[in-house]
C-alpha positions as CSV (number, residue, x, y, z in Angstrom):
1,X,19.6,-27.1,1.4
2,X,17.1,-24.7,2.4
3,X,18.2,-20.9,2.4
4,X,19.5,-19.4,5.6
5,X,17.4,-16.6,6.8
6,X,18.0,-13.2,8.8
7,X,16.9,-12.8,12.2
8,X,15.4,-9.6,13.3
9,X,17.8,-8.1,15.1
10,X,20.1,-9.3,12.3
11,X,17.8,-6.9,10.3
12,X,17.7,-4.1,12.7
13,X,21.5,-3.9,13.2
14,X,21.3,-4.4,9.2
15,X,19.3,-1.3,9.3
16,X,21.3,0.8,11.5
17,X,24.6,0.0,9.4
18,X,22.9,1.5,6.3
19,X,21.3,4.5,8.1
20,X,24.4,6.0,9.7
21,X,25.6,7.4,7.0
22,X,22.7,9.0,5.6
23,X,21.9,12.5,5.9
24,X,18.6,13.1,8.0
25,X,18.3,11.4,11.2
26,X,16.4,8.5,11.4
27,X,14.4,6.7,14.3
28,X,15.3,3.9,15.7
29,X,13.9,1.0,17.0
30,X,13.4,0.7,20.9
31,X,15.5,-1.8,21.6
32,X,18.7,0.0,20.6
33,X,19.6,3.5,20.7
34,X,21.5,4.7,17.4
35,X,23.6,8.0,17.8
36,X,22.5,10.5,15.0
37,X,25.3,11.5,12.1
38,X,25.7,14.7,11.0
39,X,28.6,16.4,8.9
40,X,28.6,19.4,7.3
41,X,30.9,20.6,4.1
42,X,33.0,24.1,3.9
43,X,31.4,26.9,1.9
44,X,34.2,27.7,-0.1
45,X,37.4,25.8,-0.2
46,X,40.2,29.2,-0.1
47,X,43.1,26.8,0.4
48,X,43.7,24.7,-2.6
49,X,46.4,22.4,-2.7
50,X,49.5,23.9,-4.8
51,X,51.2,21.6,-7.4
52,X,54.6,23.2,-9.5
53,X,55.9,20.7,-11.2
54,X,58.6,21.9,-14.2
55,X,56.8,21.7,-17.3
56,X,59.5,20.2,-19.6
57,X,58.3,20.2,-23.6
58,X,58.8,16.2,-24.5
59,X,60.0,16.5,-28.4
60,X,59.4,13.2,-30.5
61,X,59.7,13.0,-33.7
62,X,57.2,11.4,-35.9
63,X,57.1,10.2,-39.2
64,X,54.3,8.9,-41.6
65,X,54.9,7.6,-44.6
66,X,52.7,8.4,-47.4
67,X,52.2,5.1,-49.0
68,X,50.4,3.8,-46.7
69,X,47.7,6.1,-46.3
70,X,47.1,6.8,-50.2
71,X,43.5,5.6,-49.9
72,X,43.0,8.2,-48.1
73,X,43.6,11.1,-50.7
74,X,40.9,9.4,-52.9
75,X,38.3,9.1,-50.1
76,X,38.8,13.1,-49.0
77,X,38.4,14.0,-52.5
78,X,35.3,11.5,-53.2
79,X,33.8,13.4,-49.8
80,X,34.5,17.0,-51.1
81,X,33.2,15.9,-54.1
82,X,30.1,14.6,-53.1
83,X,29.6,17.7,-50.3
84,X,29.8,20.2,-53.1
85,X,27.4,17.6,-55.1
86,X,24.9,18.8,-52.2
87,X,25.6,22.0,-51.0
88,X,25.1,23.3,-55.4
89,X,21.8,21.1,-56.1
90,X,20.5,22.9,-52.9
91,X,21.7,26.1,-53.8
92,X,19.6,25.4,-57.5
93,X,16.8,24.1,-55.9
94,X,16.2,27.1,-53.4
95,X,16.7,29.5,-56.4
96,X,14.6,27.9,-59.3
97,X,11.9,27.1,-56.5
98,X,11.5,30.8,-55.2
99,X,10.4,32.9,-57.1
């Protein structure tokens, strides 16, 4: 089934649809006058909308139990470990190295 295609004043209207909202005025074709948009936004906006609400401190209660994050301990102290590693071979290689 061969593919339906767009007449030209299908394309003009088309066109026209797509150009209203831009910003410049554009010409358009002779056989249909199109009426020019334009808009323009405030320079300050002095009156904001107000919102008060009652701020009311939700309290829940949470709990962690410590057995389930014991990997955890080993990996912090394997990364500390490792940091100071570093941070001291640095600190021996900028002093041996500069004078």
């Amino acid at each position: 089934m061969p593919k339906k295609r767009k007449t030209r004043q299908q394309k003009i209207s088309t066109d026209q649809r797509r150009s209203e909202v831009s910003l410049s005025p554009i010409s358009a074709p002779q056989e249909q006058a199109s009426p020019s948009v334009t808009f323009s936004l405030p320079a300050s906006q002095k009156d904001k909308p107000v919102v008060q609400k009652a701020i009311q401190p939700q309290r829940e209660t949470v709990t962690i139990s410590i057995g389930e994050y014991g990997y955890l301990a080993n990996d912090l102290m394997r990364t500390a470990l490792l940091t100071g590693a570093i941070v001291l071979t640095e600190l021996l290689i900028k002093i041996l190295f500069r004078g």
